[in-house]
C-alpha positions in Angstrom: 0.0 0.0 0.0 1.3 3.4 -1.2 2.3 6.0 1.8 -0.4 8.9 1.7 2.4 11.5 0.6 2.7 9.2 -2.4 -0.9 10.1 -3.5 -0.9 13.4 -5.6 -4.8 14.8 -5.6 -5.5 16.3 -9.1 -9.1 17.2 -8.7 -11.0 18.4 -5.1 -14.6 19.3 -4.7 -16.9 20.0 -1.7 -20.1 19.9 -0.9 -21.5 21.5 2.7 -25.2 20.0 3.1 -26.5 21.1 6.9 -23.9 19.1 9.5 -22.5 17.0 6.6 -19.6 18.2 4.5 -19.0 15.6 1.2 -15.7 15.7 -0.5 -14.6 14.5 -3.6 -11.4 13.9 -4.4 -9.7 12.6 -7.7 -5.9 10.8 -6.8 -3.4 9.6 -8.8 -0.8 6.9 -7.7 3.0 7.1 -8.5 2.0 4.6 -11.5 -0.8 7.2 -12.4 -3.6 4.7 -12.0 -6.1 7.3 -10.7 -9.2 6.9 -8.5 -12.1 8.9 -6.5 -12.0 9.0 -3.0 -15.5 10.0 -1.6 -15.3 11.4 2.2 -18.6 12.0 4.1 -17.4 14.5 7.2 -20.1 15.0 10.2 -19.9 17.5 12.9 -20.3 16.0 16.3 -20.7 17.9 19.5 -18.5 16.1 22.3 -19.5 16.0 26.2 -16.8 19.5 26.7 -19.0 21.1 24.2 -16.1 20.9 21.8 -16.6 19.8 17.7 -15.2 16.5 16.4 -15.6 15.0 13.0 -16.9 12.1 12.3 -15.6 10.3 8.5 -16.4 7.9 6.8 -14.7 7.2 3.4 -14.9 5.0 0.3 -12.4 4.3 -2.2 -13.7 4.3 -6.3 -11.0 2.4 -8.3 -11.4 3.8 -11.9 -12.5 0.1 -13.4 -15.4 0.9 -11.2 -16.2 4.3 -12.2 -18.8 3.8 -14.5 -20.7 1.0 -12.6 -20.8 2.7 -9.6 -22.3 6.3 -11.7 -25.0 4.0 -13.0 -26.0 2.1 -10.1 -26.2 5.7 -8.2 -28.2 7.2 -11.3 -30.4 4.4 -10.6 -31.1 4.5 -7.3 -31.7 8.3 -7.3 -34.7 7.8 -9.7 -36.1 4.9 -8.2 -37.1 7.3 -4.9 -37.6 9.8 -7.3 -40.4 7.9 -9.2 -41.3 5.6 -6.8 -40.7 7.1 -3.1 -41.1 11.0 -3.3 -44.0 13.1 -4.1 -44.3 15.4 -6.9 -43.7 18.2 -3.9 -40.6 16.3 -2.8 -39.6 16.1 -6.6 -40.0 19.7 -7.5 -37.9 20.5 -3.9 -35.5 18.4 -5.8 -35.1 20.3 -8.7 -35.1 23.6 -7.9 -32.0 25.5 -8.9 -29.1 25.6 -6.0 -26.1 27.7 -5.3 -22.8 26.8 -7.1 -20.6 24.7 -5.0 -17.0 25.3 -3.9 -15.1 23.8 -7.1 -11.4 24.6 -7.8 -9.7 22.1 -10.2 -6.7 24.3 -10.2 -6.2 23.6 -6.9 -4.7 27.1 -6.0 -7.4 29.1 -5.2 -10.5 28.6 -2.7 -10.7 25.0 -0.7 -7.6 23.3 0.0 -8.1 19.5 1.6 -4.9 20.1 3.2 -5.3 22.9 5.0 -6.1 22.4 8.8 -9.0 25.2 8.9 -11.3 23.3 6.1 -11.8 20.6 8.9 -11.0 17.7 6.3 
């Protein structure tokens, strides 16, 4: 198993959604096989009334990229046609903010920076 300095991130996006913060992260090994590492980060309020974060990760070889989109396309329409109301759809699709997206890397979110509570 490759050392994390090893890794070199190419792509970074965030998404904040209430408590939960989702990252996604495209990384390349030193034999440029590259993958998606999908982090969901939740804000937890200990007994000293200090934050942790609670993660939880998954790893998306590239082989797997495609079967993975599809089987997630398909789940979000079966509770779109089958659980939600036409209320809950409409919610759904109404237009939302731009998220925090840099693929440059320099500018805005940095996944290594302490303050973006990774």
């Amino acid at each position: 198993m490759e050392d994390r300095h090893d890794q070199e991130e190419i792509y970074s996006q965030r998404i904040k959604a209430g408590k939960r913060t989702y990252f996604f992260d495209v990384k390349a090994t030193r034999g440029q096989d590259y993958y998606l590492t999908i982090t969901e980060s939740k804000r937890k309020l200990r007994d000293d009334d200090t934050f942790s974060y609670e993660k939880h990760k998954i790893f998306l070889y590239k082989e797997d990229f495609l079967k993975f989109v599809d089987a997630l396309q398909d789940a979000v329409e079966y509770v779109r046609e089958e659980l939600l109301t036409p209320e809950e759809v409409a919610e759904l699709d109404r237009p939302r903010p731009v998220y925090d997206h840099h693929p440059d890397g320099d500018a805005g979110f940095n996944p290594n920076r302490a303050d973006d509570n990774y």
